[in-house]
Structure formats: C-alpha cells, structure tokens
N, C-alpha and C positions, 0 to 999 in steps of 0.2 A: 184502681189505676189512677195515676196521679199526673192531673195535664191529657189535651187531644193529642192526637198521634199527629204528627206534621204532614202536609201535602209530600205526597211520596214522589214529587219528580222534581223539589226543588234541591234535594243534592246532588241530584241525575243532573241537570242545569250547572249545578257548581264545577259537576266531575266532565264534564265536555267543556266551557270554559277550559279549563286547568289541560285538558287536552290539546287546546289548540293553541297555547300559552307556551311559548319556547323563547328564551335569550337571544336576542341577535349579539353576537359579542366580537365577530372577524367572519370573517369570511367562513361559510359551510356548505355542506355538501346537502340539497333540500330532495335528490329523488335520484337511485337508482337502478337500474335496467342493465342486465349480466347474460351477456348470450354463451353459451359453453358451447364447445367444437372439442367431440371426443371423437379421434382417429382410432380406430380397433386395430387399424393392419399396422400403420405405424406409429401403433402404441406411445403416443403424443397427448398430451391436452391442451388448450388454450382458452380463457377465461377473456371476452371484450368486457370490461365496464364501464359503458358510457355513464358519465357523473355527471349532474347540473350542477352546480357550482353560484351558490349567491351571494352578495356582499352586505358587510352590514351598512344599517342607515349611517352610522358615522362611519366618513373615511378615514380617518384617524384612527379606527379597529382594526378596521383591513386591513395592514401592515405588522399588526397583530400574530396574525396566521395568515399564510399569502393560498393561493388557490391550489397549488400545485401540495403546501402542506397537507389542508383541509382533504383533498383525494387523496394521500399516501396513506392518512391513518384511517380512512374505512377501509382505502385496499388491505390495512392488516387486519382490518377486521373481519375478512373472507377467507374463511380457514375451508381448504380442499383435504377431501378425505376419499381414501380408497380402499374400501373393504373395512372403514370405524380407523384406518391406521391416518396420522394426519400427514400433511405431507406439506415441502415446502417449497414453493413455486419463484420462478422468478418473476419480481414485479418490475414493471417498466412503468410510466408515468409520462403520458404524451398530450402535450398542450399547445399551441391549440388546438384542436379538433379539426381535422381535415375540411374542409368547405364553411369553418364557421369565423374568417372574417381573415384569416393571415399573419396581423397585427395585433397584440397584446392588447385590450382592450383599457383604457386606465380602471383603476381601483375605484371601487364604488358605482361604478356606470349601470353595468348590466350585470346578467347573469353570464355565467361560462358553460361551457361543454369541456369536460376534460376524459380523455379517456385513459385506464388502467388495463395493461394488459397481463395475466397471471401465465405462464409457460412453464411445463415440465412433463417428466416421462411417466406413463401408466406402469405402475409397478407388474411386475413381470405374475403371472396368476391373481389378478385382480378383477373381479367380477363386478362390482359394484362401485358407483360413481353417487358421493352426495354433496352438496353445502353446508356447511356449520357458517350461522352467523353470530359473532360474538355479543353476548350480552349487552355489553357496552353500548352497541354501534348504534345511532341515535333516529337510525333512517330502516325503513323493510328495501327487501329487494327483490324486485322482479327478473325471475329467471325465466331466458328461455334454454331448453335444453334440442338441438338441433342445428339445421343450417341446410337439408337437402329441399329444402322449397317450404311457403305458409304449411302447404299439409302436411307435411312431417316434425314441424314444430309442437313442443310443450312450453304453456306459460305456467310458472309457481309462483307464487306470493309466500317470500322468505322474512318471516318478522325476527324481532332480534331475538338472541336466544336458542331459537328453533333450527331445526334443521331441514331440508329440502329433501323429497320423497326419492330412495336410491333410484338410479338406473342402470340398469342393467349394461353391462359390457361383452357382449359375445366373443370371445376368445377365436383368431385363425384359425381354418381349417375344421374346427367344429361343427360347421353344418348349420348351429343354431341362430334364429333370424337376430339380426342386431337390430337394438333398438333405433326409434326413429332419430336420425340425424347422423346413426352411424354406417350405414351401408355404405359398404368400398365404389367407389366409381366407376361408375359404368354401370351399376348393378339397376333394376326399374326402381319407379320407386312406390312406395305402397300405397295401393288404393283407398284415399281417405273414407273412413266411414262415415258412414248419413247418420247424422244425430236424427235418434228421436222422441217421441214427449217426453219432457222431462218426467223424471223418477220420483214420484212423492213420496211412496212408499219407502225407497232407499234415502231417502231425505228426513223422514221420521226416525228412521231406525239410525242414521247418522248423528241426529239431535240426542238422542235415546243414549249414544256410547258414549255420545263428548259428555254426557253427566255423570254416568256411572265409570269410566274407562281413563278418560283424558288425566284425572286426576284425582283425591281422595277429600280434595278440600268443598267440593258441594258433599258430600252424605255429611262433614265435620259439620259445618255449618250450620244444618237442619236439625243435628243431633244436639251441637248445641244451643240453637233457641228454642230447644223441649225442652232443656234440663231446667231451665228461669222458673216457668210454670207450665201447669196443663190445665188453666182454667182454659175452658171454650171460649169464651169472649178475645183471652189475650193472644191465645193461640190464633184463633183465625185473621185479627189484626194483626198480628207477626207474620203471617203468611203470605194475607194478602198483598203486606208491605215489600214482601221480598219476589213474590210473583211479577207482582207490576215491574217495578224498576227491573228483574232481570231482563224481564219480555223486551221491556225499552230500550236498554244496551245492547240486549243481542242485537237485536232490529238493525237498530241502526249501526251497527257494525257490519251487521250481514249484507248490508245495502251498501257501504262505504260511507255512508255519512260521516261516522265519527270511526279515525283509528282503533286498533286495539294494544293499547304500550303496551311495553314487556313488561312494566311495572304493575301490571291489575293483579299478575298473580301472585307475588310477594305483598301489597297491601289486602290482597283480600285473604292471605295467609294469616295474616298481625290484625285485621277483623275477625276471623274465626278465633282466634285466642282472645282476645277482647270478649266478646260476647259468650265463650264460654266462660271466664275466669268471674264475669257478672252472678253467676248463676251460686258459686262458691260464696260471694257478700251477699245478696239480695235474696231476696224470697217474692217478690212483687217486682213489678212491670214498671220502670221508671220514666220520665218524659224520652231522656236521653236514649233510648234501645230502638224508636223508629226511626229518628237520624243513621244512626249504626247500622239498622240492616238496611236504611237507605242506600247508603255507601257499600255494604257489604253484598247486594242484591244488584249493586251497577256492573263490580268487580268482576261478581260473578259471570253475569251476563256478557261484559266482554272478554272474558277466561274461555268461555266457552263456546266463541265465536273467534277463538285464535286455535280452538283446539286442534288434533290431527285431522280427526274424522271430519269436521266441518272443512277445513282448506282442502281435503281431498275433493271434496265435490266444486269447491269455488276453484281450483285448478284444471277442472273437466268445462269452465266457460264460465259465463256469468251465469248468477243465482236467478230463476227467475221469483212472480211472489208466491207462487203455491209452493215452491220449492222452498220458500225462506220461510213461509207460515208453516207449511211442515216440519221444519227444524225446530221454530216453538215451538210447536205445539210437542214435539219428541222430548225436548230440553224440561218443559214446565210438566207433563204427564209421568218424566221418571223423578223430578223432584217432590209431587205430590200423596204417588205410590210409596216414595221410598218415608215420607214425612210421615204418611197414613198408619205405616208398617215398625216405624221407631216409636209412633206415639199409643199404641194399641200395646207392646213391648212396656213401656215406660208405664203406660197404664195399671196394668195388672202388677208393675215391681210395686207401687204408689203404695197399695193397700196397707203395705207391709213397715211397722215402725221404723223399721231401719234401711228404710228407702234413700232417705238423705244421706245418710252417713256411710251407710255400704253402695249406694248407688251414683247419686249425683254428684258428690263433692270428688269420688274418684276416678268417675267417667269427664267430668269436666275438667279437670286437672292432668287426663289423658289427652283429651282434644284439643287444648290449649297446649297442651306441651305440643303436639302436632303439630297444630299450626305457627308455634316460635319455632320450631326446626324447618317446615318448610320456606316459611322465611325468608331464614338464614342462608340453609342451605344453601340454593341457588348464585348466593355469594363467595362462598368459602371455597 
C-alpha cells in the first residue's frame, strides 16, 4: 500500500461546505411550502404555494430576474399528475401576499412571500393524486396534502427529482372513505390516531430496503471496491473508509443537518464507475482510492437518506434518535452482509488463473458501464 489512507471525514467536510455553497445571482426562491386541496365531489384541484422569495446582496442583480419571475419558474417546476398521466394546471402568480405589507417592497431590502396558485379538473376515473418535482428545481418542497383541520393533514418532504407518495381519491357514490382532507362537507371528521413508541424495528428494516431496494448503485459500489484487491488489510481499510463517512451523511441528513441535493445520486453514480474502471489498471491500493470512497461513501450516505423507504417514515413526523440510529444501523448491516457474501464469491473465483481476465476486468467494465448510464440517464 503506497501512502496512509487520509482522515476519512475530511471530504465529508469538503462535501457539506459545497452543500451549503449556492450563487446568489437575482433574486430566488430560498423555501417552499404547497398545501393541495383535492375536491372528490367537485372533482377540482388547487395547489397554494407559498414561496419566500430573497434578494441578492447586490441590487444591481435583482433587476436581473424580478420576484415574480424567480416564483413562475419553480411554479413550472411542479408537474401535477393523476393516475402517472401529467396534467396541466393553470398557474396564477399573486404578489404580495395577502397581510405581508401592501406595498412592493424595493429590490434588495427583504425577503418576499409570493404565492402560486396551480387550478384544474381531476380527470374523470382518476384514483390517485401525486407530485413530480422537476429535476432542475433548486429548492425541496414541503407538502401538505389536506385542509379539514391540523388532524387531517399530511406533511411530505418533496426533494427534486422525486416524486410525492399517491393519494388516494375516492370516487362519488362509492362508499369508499376519502382520504384525509377530502371528505365532502358536513361529513365528521376522522378521529386522529395516538402515535405510539416509535417503531425501531420498522426503522431497521426501512434502513435495510433503502440499500438493497432504493437503488442498484450501493451493491455496484461494494462490488467494485472487491474487484481492486482482496488483500485483508486493504479490504477492511476500504471498508472502514466507506462505513464511516456513509454513517456520517446519513446522520446528518437524517437529523436535517445537511440537505440531501439531487445531485449525490448522479456523482456517486460517476464514483462507482471511477472506482471500478481503477480495478481494470491497477492491481494494488493507491493513496488516491481513500479520498474516492471518501466522497463515494458521503454520496452514498446521503442517497440513502433521500431514499423512498426513509422519507416514508420522516413524513409519518419527525425521526426521533433510536429511530435514526436504527436506520444505520439497517443501512450499514445490509452493506456489510452484502460485502461479506461478494467477497467469500470473489474469493473462491481468485484461486482460479483466470480470475482476472474472465472475472475482474469484465465484472468491472460491467459495473462502470452501470454506473456511466445511471449517470447519464437521469439527464437524458
């Protein structure tokens, strides 16, 4: 091994910087909040998005892009969808915000409140109601899906890319209970249930799917830093290097400390091809590959604290810490099985002369080709 393996949280450091590192260039849109109001009987919908609205430090940007722009292009960034079909709403763009001052505030001062409102008709046999947030869109968004009082409401945390978990639309005359926020008028409203201890167990096995489930680029990733080497020594310094930092980013993603961009899963797509295509020139462990799975093990960690399975439980309330330490400990027990069970496999091919040339150099040229189509994909 050539060179010490570097402090494994100083590009975890680098990659939270660069997280909280954003252009002020004109005036943008810094948080928003989307409350959806689905009429069942009069098959209606309406979308509020209240948008904060901030300016940049020079006023001479502002003028740039004015506030009312900055809220038009996320409002097209909210694609409504009814049953996967997309649909297209009308957008309204109302400034100022009712009770937040009257009078246009000049450019550069403060922040704004602008609201967006999306309106149109639920497609006629449509059961299911979701959000697509575009890739693009540079902000997450908090939905609430509802409007019959606090207990009938649902919050979701919508990052970009992702889409918001369906809800259900009970069709008139069916009988079937409507979801919360759609019940017709007049109708009681439904007895909020008693949370109780949180769920650890469902909080392991949640951690457990976003590895194996969410996506194919952690088993890639594991698979390719076996193919490098299978000396003991490098192997468990690979490991360890990649355990840490992921624990670290889920963490503090899980807690909100540090966002999760939409960007971790295309760089740690172009990491797993990296680190495998190493495996195809090298035959030993160079200084450069603990930086690599530095970054590659940050990636991960916050990939996998945007997954489905995880936002399903942080949309049922906030995470508490047994809940969040169960979700490591689910995320880093199915990476270590799955590592145990590639490298025991890799193992027993090794013996075999033609280990390298029928194994490695085309398993790694497989998993890198993998990770430049995930990628990409994503874009295309």
């Amino acid at each position: 091994m050539n060179g010490n393996p570097p402090h494994p949280f100083l590009l975890s450091a680098i990659v939270s910087a660069l997280l909280f590192s954003s252009p002020a260039l004109a005036h943008r849109v810094s948080s928003v909040s989307l409350v959806c109001h689905l009429d069942a009987k009069g098959r209606t919908y309406l979308l509020d998005a209240a948008m904060e609205v901030v300016p940049s430090d020079g006023t001479g940007k502002n003028g740039r892009i004015s506030p009312e722009e900055a809220a038009r292009e996320i409002a097209d960034y909210l694609v409504v969808k009814f049953d996967e079909v997309e649909q297209k709403p009308d957008r309204q763009i109302e400034w100022p915000v009712e009770g937040d001052g009257g009078d246009s505030p000049p450019q550069g001062e403060r922040s704004q409140r602008i609201l967006a409102k999306l309106r149109g008709k639920i497609p006629d046999g449509a059961k299911e109601f979701l959000l697509h947030l575009d890739p693009r869109c540079p902000v997450p968004v908090v939905m609430t899906v509802g409007g019959a009082g606090p207990s009938n409401r649902r919050m979701q945390l919508v990052l970009a890319g992702e889409r918001s978990h369906p809800v259900g639309i009970a069709p008139p005359g069916t009988g079937e209970a409507p979801e919360p926020g759609l019940r017709e008028e007049g109708a009681p409203a439904s007895v909020p249930e008693i949370p109780g201890p949180p769920d650890r167990s469902g909080a392991f096995a949640a951690g457990w799917r976003a590895f194996f489930l969410s996506s194919p680029l952690p088993s890639l990733l594991v698979v390719g830093m076996l193919l490098l080497t299978l000396g003991r020594t490098s192997v468990l310094w690979q490991a360890g290097v990649l355990l840490a930092t992921q624990g670290l980013a889920f963490a503090l993603a899980a807690w909100s400390l540090v966002p999760a961009p939409p960007w971790s899963g295309p760089l740690l797509a172009a990491l797993v091809a990296v680190v495998a295509l190493e495996a195809i020139f090298h035959r030993h462990v160079r200084w450069w590959r603990y930086p690599l799975l530095t970054a590659a093990g940050a990636c991960l960690g916050l990939s996998l604290a945007a997954s489905a399975s995880v936002r399903a439980l942080v949309a049922k309330g906030e995470l508490t810490t047994g809940q969040v330490v169960a979700l490591l400990l689910g995320t880093e027990a199915a990476l270590v099985l799955f590592a145990l069970v590639a490298a025991s496999i890799l193992l027993l091919l090794s013996r075999f002369r033609w280990y390298r040339e029928a194994v490695v150099n085309p398993l790694a040229a497989l998993v890198a080709g993998g990770g430049i189509l995930l990628a990409v994909g994503r874009f295309l």
